[in-house]
C-alpha positions in Angstrom: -35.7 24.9 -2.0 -32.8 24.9 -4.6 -29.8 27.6 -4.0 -30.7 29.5 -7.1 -34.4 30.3 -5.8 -33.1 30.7 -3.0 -30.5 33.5 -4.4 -33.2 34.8 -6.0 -35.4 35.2 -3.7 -32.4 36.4 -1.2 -31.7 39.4 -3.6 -34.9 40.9 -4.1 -35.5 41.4 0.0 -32.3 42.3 0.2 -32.4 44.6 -2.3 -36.3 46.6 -1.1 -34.7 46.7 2.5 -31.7 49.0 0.8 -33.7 52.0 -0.7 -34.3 53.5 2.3 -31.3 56.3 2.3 -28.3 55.0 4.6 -29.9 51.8 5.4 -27.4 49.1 5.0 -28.4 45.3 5.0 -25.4 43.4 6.3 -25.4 39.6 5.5 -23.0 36.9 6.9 -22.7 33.6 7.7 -22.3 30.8 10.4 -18.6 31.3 10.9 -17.9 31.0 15.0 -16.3 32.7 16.6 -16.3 35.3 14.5 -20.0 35.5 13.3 -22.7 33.2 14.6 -26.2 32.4 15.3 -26.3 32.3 19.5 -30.2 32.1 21.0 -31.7 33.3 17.8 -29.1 36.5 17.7 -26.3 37.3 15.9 -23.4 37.2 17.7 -19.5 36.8 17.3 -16.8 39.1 17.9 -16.8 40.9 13.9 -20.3 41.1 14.6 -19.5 42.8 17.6 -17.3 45.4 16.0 -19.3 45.4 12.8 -22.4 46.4 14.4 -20.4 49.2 17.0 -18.8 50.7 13.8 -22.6 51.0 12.3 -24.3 53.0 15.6 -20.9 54.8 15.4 -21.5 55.9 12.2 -25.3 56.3 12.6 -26.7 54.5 10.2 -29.5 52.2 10.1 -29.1 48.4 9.0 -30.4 45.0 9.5 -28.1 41.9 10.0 -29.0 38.7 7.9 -27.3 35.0 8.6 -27.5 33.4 5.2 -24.9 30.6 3.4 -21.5 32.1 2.2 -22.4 32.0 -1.3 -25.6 33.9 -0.7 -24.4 36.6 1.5 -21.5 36.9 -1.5 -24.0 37.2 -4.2 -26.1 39.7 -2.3 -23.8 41.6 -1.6 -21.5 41.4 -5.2 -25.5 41.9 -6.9 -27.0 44.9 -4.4 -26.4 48.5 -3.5 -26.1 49.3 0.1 -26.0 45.5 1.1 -22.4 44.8 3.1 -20.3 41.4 3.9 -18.7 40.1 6.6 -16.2 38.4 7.8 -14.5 38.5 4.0 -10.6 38.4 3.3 -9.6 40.8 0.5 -8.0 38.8 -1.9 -6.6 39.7 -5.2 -9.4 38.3 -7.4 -12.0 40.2 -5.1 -10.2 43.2 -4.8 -12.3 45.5 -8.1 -15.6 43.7 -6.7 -16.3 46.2 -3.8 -15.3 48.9 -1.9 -14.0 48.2 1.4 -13.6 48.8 5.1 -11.6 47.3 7.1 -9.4 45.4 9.4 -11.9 44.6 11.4 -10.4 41.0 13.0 -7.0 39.6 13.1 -6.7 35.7 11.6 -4.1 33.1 11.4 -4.9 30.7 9.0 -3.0 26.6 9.7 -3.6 23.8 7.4 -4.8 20.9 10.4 -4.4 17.1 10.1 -5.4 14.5 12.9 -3.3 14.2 15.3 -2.8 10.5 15.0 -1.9 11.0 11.2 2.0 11.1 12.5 2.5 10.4 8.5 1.9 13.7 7.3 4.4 16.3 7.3 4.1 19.7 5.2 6.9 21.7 4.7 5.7 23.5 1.6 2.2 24.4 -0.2 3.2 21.8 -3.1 3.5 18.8 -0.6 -0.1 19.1 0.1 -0.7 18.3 -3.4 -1.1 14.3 -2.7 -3.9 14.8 -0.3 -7.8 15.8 0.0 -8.3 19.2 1.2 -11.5 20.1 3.1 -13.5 23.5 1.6 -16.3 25.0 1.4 -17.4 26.7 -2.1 -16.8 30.5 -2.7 -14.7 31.5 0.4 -11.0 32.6 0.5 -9.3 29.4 0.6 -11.1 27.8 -2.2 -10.6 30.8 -4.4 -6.6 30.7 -2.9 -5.9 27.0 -3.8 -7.6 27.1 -6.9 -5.0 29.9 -7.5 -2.2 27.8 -6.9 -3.1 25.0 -9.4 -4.9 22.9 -6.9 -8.4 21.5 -8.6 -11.7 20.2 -6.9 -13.0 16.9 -7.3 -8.7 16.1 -7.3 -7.3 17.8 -3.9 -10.0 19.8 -3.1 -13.2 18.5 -1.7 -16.2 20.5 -1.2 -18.4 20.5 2.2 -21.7 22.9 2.6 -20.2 24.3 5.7 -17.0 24.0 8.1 -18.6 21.6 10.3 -19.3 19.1 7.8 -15.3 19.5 6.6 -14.6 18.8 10.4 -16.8 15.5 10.2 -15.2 15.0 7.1 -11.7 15.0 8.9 -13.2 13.1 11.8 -14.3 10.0 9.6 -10.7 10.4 7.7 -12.9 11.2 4.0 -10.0 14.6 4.1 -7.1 14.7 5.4 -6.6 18.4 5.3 -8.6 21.0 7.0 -7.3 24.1 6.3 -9.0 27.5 8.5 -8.3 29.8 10.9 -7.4 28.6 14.0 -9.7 30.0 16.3 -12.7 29.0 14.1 -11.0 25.1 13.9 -10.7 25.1 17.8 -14.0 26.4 18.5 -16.0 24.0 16.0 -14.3 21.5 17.5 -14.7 22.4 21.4 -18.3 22.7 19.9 -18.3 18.9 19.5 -17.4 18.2 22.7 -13.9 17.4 22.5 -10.7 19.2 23.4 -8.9 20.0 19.6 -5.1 19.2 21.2 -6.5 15.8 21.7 -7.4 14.9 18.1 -6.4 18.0 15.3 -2.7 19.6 14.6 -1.8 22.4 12.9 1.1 20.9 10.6 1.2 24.3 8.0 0.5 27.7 7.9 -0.9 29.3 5.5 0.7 32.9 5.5 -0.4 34.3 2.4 -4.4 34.1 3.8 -3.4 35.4 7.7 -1.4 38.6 6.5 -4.6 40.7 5.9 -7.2 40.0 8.5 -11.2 40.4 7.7 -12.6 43.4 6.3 -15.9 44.3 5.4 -17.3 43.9 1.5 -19.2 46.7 0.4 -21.2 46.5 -3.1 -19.7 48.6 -5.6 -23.0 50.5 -6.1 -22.9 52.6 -2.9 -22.0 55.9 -2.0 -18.6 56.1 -1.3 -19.8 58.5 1.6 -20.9 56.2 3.3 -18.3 53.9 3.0 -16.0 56.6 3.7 -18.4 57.4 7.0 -18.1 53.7 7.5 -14.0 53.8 7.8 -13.7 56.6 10.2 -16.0 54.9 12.2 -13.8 51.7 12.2 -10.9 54.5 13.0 -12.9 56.1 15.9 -13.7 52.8 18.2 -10.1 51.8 17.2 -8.7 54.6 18.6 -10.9 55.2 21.7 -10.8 51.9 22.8 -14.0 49.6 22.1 -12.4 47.7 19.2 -9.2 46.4 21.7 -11.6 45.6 23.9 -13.8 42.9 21.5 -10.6 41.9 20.8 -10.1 40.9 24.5 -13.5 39.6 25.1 -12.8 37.0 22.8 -9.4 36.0 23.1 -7.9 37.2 20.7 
């Protein structure tokens, strides 16, 4: 099925399941270890504090695992529908309403560990190289800032595990993501990520702000103000700190 049916079809569910009053559809993607599909769940640790700030807060909802650029759409095109895990950058920051920290990130730029050649002391010496992304997340939309253009530096993979492939069979040479994500897709594949990636930059400007949660535009801002003390509440009483610890981070 083509990714515009797909879209389509995407936004009308998503949109019948939120009419019901304070019923939030909440739409992600494969994005370990931070949101995942584990034994046909949803899983991950923003899922984890995602879904305790939602029974905090009392409301209904209904997680959905789709690509990134069809959770965006849905939830840029649909009232009550909500998006995680989603950095607030600039160029976002009039699209939604939002909530939020609700993870910590550190972003590196990673090479193979057997390219001893490259060496990145500045955003403008990765210029001369192909960067790994995937289309419509943060660090497309931040390179593309910077004057970096796909189909030239940037090369576009459906997913992070196809740029990790990519990486693998040397068709990048750059993989920039956060490091717990990189480490985990590559434990994933059965090898140990000291043994074959290195972090050789880091990408500040994407780490400072952590994942929030996306909220369309269209609803209430009660509820997205219900939403924030709910964040507030299992941050001050404990439960967030101890996700946190669960997963390592």
């Amino acid at each position: 099925m083509r990714t515009g049916i797909k879209v389509v079809l995407l936004l009308c569910m998503v949109l019948i399941l939120s009419c019901a009053k304070e019923h939030l559809v909440v739409v992600t993607e494969e994005f370990p270890p931070f949101n995942f599909t584990k034994d046909g769940e949803v899983a991950g640790l923003s899922t984890e504090v995602v879904k305790a700030i939602l029974t905090e807060a009392g409301i209904s909802y209904e997680v959905q695992v789709h690509s990134w650029k069809e959770s965006y759409e849905a939830a840029l095109s649909t009232k009550n529908c909500i998006l995680y895990s989603t950095s607030r950058r600039p160029d976002r920051e009039e699209l939604f309403k939002w909530v939020g920290t609700i993870a910590p990130t550190n972003y590196s730029v990673f090479a193979l560990s057997e390219r001893e050649d490259i060496e990145i002391l500045s955003l403008e010496e990765m210029e001369k190289y192909k960067i790994g992304i995937t289309p419509g997340d943060a660090r497309e939309s931040f390179f593309k800032s910077k004057g970096f253009e796909i189909g030239e530096q940037l090369i576009v993979s459906e997913n992070n595990k196809a740029n990790f492939e990519k990486l693998m069979n040397k068709e990048i040479d750059l993989w920039p993501m956060p490091n717990v994500t990189a480490n985990y897709i590559v434990k994933e594949a059965g090898i140990k990520p000291e043994e074959v990636i290195n972090g050789v930059f880091i990408l500040e400007e994407l780490t400072k702000g952590g994942y929030y949660i996306a909220i369309n535009k269209n609803t209430s801002d009660a509820v997205v103000k219900k939403l924030q003390a709910a964040l507030d509440k299992i941050k001050e009483d404990g439960t967030y700190d101890k996700i946190l610890e669960k997963w390592g981070i």
